[in-house]
C-alpha positions as CSV (number, residue, x, y, z in Angstrom):
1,X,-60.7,43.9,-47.7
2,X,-60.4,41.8,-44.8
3,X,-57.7,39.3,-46.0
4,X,-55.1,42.2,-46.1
5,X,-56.4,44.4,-43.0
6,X,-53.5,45.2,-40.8
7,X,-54.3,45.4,-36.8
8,X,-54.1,48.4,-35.3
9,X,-51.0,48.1,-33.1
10,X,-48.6,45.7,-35.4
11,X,-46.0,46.0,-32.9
12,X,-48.2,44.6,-30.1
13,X,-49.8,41.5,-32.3
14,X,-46.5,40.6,-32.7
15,X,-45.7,40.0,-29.1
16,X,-48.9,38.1,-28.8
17,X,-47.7,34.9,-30.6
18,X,-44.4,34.4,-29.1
19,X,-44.0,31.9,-26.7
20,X,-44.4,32.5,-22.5
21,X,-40.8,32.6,-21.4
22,X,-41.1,30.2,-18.6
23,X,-38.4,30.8,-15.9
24,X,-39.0,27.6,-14.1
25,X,-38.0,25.7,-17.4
26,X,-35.0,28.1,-17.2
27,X,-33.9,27.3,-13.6
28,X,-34.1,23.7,-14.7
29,X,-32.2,24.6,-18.1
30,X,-29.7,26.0,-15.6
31,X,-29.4,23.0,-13.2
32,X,-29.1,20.4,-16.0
33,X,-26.1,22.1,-16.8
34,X,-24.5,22.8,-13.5
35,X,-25.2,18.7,-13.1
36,X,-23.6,17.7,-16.4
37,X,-20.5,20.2,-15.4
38,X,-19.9,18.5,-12.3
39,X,-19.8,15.0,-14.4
40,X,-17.8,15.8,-16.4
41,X,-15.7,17.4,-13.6
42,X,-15.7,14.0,-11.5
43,X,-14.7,11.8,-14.9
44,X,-11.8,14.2,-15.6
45,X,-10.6,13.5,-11.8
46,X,-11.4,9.7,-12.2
47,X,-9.3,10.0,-15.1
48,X,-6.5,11.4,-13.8
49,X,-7.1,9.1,-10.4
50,X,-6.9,6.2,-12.5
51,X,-4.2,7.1,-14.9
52,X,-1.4,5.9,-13.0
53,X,-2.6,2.3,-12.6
54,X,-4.6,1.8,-15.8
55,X,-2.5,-0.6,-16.6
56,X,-3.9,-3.2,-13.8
57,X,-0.4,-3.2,-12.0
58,X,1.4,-1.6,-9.3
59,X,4.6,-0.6,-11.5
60,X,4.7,3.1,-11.0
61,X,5.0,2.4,-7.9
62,X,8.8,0.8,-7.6
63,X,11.6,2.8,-6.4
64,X,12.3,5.5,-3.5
65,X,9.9,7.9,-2.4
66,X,10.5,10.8,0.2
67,X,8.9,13.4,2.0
68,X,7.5,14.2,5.6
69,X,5.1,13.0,8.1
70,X,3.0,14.8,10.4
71,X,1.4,12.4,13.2
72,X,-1.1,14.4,15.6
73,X,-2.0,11.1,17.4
74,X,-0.7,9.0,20.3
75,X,0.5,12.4,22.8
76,X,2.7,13.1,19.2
77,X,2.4,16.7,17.6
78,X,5.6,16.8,14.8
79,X,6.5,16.1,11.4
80,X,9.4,14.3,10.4
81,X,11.0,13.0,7.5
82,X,9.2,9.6,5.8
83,X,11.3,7.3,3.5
84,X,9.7,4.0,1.6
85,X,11.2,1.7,-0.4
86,X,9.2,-0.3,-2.6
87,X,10.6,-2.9,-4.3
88,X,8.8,-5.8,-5.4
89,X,5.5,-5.6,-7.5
90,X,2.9,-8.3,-8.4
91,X,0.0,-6.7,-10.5
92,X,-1.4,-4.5,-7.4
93,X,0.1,-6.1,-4.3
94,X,3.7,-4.1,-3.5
95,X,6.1,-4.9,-0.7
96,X,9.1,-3.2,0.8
97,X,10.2,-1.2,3.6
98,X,9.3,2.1,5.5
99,X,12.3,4.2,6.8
100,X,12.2,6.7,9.4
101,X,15.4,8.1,10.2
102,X,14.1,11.0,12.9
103,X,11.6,9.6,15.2
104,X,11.1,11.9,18.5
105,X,12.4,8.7,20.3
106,X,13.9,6.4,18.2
107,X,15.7,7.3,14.8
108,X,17.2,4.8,11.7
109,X,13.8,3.2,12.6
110,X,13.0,0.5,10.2
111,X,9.1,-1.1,9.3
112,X,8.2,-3.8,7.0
113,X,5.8,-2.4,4.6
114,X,2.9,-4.6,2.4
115,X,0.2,-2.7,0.2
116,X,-2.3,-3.1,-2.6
117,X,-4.4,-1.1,-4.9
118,X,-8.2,-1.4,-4.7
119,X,-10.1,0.9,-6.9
120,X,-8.3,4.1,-7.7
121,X,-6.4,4.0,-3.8
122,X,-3.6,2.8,-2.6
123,X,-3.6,1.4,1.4
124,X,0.0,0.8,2.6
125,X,0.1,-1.4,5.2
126,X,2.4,-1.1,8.3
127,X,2.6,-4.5,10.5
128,X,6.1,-5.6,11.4
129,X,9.5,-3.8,13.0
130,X,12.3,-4.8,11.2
131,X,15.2,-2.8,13.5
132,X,14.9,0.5,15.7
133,X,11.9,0.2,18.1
134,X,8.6,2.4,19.6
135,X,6.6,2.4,16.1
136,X,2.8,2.4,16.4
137,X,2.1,-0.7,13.9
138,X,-0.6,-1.8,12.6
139,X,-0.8,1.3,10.8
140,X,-2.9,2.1,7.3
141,X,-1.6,4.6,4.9
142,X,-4.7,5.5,2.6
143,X,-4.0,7.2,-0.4
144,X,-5.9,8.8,-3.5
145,X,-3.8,8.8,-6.6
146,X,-3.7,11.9,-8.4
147,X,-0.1,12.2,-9.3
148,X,2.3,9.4,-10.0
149,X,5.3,11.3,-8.8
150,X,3.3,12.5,-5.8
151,X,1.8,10.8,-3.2
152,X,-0.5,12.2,-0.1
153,X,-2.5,11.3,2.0
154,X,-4.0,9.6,5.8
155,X,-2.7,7.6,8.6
156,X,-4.6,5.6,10.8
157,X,-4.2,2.6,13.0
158,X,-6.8,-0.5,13.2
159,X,-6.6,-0.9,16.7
160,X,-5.0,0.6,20.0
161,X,-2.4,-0.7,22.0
162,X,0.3,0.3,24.3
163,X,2.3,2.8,22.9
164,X,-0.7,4.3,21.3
165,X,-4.1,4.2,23.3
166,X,-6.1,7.7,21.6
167,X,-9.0,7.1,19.8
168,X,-8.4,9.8,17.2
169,X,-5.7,7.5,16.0
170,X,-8.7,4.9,14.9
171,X,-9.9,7.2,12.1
172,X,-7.2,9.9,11.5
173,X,-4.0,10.1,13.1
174,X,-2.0,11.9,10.7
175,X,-1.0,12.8,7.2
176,X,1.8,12.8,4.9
177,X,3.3,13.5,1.3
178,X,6.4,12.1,-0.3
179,X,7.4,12.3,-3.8
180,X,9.3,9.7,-6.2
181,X,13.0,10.0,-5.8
182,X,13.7,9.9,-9.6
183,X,17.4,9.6,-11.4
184,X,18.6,13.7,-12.3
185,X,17.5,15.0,-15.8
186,X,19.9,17.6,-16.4
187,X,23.3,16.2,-18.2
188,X,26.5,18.1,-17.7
189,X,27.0,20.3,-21.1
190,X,30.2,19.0,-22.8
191,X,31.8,22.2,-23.3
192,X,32.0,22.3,-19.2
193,X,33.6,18.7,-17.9
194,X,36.5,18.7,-16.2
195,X,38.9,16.5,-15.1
196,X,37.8,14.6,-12.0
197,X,39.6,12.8,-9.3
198,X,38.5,10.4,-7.2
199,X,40.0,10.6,-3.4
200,X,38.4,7.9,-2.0
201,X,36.6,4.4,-2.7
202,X,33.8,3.0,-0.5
203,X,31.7,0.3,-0.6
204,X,28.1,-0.1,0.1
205,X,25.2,-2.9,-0.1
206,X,21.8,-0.6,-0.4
207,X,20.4,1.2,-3.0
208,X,20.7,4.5,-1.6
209,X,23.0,6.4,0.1
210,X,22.0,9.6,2.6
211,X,24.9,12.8,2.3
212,X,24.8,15.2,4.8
213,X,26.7,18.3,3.4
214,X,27.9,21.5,5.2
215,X,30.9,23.9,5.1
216,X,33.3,22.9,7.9
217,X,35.6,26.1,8.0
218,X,34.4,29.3,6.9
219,X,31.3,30.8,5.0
220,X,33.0,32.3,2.2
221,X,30.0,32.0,-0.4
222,X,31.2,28.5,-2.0
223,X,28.6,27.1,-4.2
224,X,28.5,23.6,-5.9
225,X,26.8,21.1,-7.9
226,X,26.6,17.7,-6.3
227,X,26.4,14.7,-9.7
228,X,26.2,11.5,-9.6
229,X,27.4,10.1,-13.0
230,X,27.8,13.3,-14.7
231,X,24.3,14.1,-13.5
232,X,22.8,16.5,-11.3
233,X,21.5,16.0,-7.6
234,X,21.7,19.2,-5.7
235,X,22.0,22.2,-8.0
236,X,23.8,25.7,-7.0
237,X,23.8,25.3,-3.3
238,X,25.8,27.7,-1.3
239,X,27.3,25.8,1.0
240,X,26.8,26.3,4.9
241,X,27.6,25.8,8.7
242,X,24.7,24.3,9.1
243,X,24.4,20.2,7.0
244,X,21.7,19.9,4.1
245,X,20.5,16.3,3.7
246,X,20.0,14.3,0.4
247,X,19.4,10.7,-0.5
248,X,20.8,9.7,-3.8
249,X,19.9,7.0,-5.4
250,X,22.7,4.6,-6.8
251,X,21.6,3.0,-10.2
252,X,24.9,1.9,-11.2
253,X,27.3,-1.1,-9.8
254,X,30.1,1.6,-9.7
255,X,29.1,5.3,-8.8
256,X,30.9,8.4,-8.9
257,X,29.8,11.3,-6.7
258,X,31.5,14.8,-7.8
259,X,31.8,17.8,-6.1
260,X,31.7,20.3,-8.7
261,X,32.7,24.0,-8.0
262,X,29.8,26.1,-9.4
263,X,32.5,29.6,-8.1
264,X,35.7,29.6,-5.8
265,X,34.3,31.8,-3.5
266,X,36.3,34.2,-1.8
267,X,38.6,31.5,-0.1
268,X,39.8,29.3,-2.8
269,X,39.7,26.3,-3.8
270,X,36.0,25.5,-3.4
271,X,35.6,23.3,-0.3
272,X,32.3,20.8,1.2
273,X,32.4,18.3,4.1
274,X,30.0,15.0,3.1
275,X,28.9,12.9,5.6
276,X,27.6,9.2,3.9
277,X,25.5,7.1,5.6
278,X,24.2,3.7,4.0
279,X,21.6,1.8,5.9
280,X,21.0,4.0,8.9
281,X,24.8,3.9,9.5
282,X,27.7,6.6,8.6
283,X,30.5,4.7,6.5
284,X,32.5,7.9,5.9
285,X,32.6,11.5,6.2
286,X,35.0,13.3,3.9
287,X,36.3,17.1,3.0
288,X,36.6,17.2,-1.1
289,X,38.3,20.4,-2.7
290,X,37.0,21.6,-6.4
291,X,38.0,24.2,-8.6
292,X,37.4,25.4,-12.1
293,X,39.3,22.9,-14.2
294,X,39.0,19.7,-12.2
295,X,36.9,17.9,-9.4
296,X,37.2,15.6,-6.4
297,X,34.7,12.9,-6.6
298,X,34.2,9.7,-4.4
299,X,33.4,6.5,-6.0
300,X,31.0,4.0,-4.7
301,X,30.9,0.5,-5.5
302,X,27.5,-1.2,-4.7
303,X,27.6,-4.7,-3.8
């Protein structure tokens, strides 16, 4: 009967009433998707842009921050080391001081520095010399947050003038990073304190000091911890001919910086000369002796 007749190639029929495949509704399939990845890809980066100052203010922001510079501007090819100081926030306008202590011409350079953050960027602002001399000013540092221990970003200058007359420098003379100089982490286990002796006393009025430390007689393989409080700021460093440089932050009225003898090497007792600077200027430079039972420290009273 005709109501259950079966058509000749069943296979065939079948394909017959399934729907075109339409590769242009595909492609499109395809791009919506690509689109909505990329979205979601630029809110995840807003995020994270954002997450640093969702809080409306600028407080992330206080304290020391260090890295380099690299100008390529004004007949200047180098990098160099970039220090700034931030220390007064009101919601998103920040004051406080840039510090460049190895300009080609002019080190322990001082700058005033102002800034703000509009949208998810930060623009430091760099207008007035406070000491040292033969800055470019009137210099913008533009910044994209991404990381709130990490900074990067552009330098440029709003307009030329003596000391700086190239054009490049009007949209992108140069580029840095620095990094939040944040108190040590690691506590000194109890098992392994040791008595400590302090062999000198100096006094100092920033927040900061700067040590240059180097080995002053012979390489012998000496290797120390340096601590401030009990806590660690330079880890297992061999010690050298040739100076390391470290700022340290000082958090407390009275500070104690140890030299803490990691071996003996094959000279003992373990040995390191410290040179301390405190505002661009050296207040002391001192040879401390450690060994495995007790340490020579220096303590420094901030005033």
């Amino acid at each position: 009967m005709a109501a259950n007749a079966q058509p000749a190639n069943p296979t065939r029929a079948a394909l017959s009433t399934m729907p075109s495949f339409d590769l242009t509704k595909l492609k499109n399939m395809k791009k919506n998707v690509a689109i909505l990845l990329l979205a979601l890809l630029a809110n995840l980066c807003t995020a994270q842009e954002k997450d640093c100052i969702l809080p409306g203010n600028a407080d992330f922001l206080k304290g020391i921050w260090i890295g380099t510079f690299t100008q390529y501007a004004c007949n200047v090819n180098e990098t160099y080391p970039m220090t700034i100081e931030i220390d007064r926030v009101e919601g998103k306008k920040i004051s406080g001081t840039f510090i460049w202590k190895s300009l080609p011409n002019t080190p322990d350079s001082k700058t005033k520095l102002e800034g703000e953050i509009i949208g998810s960027k930060i623009f430091l602002y760099e207008k007035e010399l406070i000491s040292g001399g033969d800055i470019v000013l009137d210099g913008v540092y533009e910044i994209s947050v991404y990381d709130c221990e990490a900074l990067n970003g552009n330098w440029k200058i709003n307009k030329l003038q003596n000391n700086c007359n190239d054009p490049k420098a009007l949209t992108d003379g140069g580029r840095f990073t620095i990094r939040k100089l944040s108190p040590p982490k690691q506590k000194e286990p109890m098992n392994k304190k040791r008595a400590v002796k302090i062999v000198n006393n100096l006094e100092v009025t920033t927040k900061y000091i700067t040590i240059s430390l180097w080995d002053d007689k012979e390489e012998d393989g000496d290797i120390i911890d340096l601590r401030i409080n009990g806590e660690i700021a330079i880890k297992d460093f061999t010690v050298k001919k040739k100076p390391i440089e470290v700022i340290i932050p000082l958090l407390e009225a009275e500070n104690i910086l140890e030299l803490y003898a990691v071996n003996l090497g094959s000279i003992p007792p373990n040995t390191a000369s410290l040179s301390i600077s405190s505002g661009g200027n050296v207040i002391a430079t001192i040879t401390l002796k450690s060994d495995m039972l007790k340490s020579e420290a220096i303590k420094i009273t901030k005033k």
